[in-house]
C-alpha atoms as an extended CHARMM CRD file, in Angstrom:
* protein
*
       107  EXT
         1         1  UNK       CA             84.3660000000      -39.6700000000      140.8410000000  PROA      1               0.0000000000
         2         2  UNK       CA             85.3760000000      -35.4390000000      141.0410000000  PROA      2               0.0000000000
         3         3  UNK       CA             86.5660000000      -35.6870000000      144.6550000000  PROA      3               0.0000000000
         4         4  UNK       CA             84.6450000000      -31.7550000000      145.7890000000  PROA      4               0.0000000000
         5         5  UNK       CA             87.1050000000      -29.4300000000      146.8140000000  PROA      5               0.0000000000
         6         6  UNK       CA             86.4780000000      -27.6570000000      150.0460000000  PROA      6               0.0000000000
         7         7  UNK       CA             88.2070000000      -23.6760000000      150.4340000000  PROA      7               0.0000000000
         8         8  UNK       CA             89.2250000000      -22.6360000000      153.7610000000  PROA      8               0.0000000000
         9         9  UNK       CA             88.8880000000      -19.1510000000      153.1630000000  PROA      9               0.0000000000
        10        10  UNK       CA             88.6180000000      -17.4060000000      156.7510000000  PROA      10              0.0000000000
        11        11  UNK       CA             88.5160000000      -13.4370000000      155.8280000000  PROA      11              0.0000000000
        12        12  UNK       CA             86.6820000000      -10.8730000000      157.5240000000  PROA      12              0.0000000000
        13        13  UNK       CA             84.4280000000       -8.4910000000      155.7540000000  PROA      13              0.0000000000
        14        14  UNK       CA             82.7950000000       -5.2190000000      157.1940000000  PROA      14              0.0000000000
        15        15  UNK       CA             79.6610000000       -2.8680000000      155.8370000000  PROA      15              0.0000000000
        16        16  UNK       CA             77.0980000000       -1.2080000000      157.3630000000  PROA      16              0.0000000000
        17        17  UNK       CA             78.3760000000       -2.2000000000      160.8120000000  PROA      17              0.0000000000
        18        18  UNK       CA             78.2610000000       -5.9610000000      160.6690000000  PROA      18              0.0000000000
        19        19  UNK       CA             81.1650000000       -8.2090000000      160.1350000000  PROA      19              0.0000000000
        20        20  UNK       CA             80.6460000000      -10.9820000000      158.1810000000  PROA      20              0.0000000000
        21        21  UNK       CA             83.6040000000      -14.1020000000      158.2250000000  PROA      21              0.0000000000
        22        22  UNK       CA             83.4060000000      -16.3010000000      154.9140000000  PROA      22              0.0000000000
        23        23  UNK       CA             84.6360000000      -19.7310000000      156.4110000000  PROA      23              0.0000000000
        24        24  UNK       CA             85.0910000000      -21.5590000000      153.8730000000  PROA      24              0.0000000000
        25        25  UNK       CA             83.7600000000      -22.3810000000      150.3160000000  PROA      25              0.0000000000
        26        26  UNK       CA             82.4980000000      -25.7710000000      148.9100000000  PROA      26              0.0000000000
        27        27  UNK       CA             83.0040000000      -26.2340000000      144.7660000000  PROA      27              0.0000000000
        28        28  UNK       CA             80.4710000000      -28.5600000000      144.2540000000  PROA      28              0.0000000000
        29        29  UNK       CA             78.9890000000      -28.9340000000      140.5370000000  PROA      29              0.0000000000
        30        30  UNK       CA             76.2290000000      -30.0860000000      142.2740000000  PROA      30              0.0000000000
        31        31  UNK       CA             74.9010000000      -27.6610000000      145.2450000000  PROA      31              0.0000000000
        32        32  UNK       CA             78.1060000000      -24.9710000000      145.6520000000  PROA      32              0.0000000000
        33        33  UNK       CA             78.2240000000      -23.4820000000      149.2080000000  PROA      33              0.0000000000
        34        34  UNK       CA             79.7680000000      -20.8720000000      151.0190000000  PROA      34              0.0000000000
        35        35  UNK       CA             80.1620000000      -21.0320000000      155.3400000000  PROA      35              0.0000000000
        36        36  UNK       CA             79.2030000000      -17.1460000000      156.1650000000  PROA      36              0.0000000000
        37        37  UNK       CA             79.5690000000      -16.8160000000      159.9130000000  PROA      37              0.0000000000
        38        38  UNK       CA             78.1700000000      -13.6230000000      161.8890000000  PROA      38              0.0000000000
        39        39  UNK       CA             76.6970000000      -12.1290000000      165.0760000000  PROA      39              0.0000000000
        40        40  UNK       CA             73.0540000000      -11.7720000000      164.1350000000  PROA      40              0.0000000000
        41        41  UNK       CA             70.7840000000       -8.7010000000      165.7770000000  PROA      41              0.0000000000
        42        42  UNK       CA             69.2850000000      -10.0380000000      169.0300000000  PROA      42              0.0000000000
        43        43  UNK       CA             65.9190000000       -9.4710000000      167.6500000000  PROA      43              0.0000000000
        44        44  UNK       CA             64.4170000000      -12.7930000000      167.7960000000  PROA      44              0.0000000000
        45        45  UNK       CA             64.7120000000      -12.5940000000      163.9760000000  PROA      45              0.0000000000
        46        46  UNK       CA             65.8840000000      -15.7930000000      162.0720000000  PROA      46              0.0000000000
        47        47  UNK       CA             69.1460000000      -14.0820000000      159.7830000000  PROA      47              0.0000000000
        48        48  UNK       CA             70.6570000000      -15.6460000000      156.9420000000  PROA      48              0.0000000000
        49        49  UNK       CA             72.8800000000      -14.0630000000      154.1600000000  PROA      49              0.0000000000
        50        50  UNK       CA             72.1250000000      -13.3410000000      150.5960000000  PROA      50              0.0000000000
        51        51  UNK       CA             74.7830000000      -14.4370000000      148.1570000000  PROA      51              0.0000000000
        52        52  UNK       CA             75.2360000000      -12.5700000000      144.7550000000  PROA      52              0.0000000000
        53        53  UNK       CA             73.1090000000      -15.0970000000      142.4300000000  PROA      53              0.0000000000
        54        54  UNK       CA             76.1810000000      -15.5260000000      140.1540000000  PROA      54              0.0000000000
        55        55  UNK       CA             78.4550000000      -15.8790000000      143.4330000000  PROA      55              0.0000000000
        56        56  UNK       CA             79.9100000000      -19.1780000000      142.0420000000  PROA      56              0.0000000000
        57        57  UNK       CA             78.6230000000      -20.6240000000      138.7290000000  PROA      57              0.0000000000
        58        58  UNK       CA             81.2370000000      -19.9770000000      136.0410000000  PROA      58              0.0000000000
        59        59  UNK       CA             83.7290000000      -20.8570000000      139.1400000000  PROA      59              0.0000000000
        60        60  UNK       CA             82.2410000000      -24.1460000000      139.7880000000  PROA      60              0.0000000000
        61        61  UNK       CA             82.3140000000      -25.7380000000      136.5190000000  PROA      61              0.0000000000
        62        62  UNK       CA             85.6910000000      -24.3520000000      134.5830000000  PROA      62              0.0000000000
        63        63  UNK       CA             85.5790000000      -24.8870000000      130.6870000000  PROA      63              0.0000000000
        64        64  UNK       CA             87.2620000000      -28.0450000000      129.6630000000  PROA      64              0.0000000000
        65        65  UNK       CA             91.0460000000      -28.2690000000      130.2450000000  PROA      65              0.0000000000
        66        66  UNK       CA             91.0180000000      -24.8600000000      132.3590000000  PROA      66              0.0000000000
        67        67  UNK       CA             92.4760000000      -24.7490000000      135.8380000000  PROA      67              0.0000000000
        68        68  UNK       CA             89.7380000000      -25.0150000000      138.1870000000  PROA      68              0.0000000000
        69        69  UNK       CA             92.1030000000      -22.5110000000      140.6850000000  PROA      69              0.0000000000
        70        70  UNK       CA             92.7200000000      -19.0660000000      140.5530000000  PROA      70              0.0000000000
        71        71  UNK       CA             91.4600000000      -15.6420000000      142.1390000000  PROA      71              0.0000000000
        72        72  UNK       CA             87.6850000000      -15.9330000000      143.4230000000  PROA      72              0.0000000000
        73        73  UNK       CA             85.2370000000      -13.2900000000      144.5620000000  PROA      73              0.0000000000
        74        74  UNK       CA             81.9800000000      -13.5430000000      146.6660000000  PROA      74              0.0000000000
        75        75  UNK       CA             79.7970000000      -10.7720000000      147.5980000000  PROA      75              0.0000000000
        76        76  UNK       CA             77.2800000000      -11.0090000000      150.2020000000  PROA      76              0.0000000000
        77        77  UNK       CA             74.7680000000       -8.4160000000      149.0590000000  PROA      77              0.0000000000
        78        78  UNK       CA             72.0650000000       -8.4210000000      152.3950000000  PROA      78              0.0000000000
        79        79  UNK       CA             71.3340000000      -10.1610000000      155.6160000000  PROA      79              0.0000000000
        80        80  UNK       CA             67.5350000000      -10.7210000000      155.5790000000  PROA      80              0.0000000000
        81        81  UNK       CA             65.8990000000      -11.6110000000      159.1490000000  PROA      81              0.0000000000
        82        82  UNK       CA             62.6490000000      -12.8990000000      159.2830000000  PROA      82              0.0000000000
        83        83  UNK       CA             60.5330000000      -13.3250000000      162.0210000000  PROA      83              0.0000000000
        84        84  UNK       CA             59.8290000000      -17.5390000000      162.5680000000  PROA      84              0.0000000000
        85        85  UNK       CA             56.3040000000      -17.7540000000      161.8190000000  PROA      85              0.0000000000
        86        86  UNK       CA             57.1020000000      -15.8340000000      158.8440000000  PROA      86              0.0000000000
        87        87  UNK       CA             55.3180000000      -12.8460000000      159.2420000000  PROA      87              0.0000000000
        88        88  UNK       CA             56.0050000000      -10.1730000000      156.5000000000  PROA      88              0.0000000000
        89        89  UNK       CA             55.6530000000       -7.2330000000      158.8520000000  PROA      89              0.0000000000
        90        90  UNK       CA             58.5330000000       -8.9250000000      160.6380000000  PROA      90              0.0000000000
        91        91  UNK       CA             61.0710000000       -9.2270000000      157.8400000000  PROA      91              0.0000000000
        92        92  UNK       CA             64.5910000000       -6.5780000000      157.9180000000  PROA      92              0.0000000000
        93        93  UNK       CA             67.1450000000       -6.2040000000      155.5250000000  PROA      93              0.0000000000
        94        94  UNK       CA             70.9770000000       -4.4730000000      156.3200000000  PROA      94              0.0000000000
        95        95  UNK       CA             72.1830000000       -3.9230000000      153.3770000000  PROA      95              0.0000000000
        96        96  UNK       CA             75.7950000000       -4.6780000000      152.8750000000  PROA      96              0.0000000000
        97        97  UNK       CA             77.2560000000       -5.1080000000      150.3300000000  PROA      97              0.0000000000
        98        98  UNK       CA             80.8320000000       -7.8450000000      151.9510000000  PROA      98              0.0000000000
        99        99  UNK       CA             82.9800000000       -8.7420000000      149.4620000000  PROA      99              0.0000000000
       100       100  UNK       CA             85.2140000000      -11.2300000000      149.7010000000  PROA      100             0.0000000000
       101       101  UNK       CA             88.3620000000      -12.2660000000      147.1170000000  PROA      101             0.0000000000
       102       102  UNK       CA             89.9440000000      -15.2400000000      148.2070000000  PROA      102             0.0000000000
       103       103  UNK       CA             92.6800000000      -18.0760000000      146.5300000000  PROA      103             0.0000000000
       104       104  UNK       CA             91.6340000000      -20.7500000000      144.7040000000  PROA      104             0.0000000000
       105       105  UNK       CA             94.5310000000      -23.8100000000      144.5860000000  PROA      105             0.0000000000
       106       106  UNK       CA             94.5770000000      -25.6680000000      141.6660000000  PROA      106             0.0000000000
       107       107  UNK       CA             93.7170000000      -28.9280000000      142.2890000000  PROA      107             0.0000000000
């Protein structure tokens, strides 16, 4: 069994006036995550972040016999809130783009 390496990454990231932390970063072949954390508007808005589609997948499963560590970049390209209910008059975007280049130990 691949024992699924977990990245404490904890950097800071600023655009358009938000600051977005990137916690930490789960390498699973399976369903790869990242931990964003950030102060949403108090708009009554539900606000989650929108990855890069490609954020992770040649990271997450290396060719055979390449190190699975090394430098690693994710870019959080929008925050997208959405009013609950899901109304589409209530949807707003702030447009980032947050970068983030973080370590990658070999395992």
């Amino acid at each position: 069994m691949r024992r699924v390496p977990v990245v404490e990454v904890g950097r800071e990231a600023e655009a358009n006036g938000m600051t977005l932390t990137l916690k930490r970063v789960v390498n699973s072949l399976a369903k790869p995550r990242a931990i964003v954390r950030f102060d949403p508007p108090s708009d009554g808005r539900l606000w989650t972040p929108r990855l890069r589609r490609d954020w992770l997948g040649a990271k997450a499963a290396p060719a055979p016999g390449q190190p699975e560590g090394g430098r690693w970049s994710l870019t959080v390209e929008y925050l997208r809130g959405v009013t609950p209910g899901g109304s589409p008059d209530g949807i707003r975007v702030i447009c980032g783009p947050w970068t983030f280049e973080f370590e990658v130990p070999d395992p």
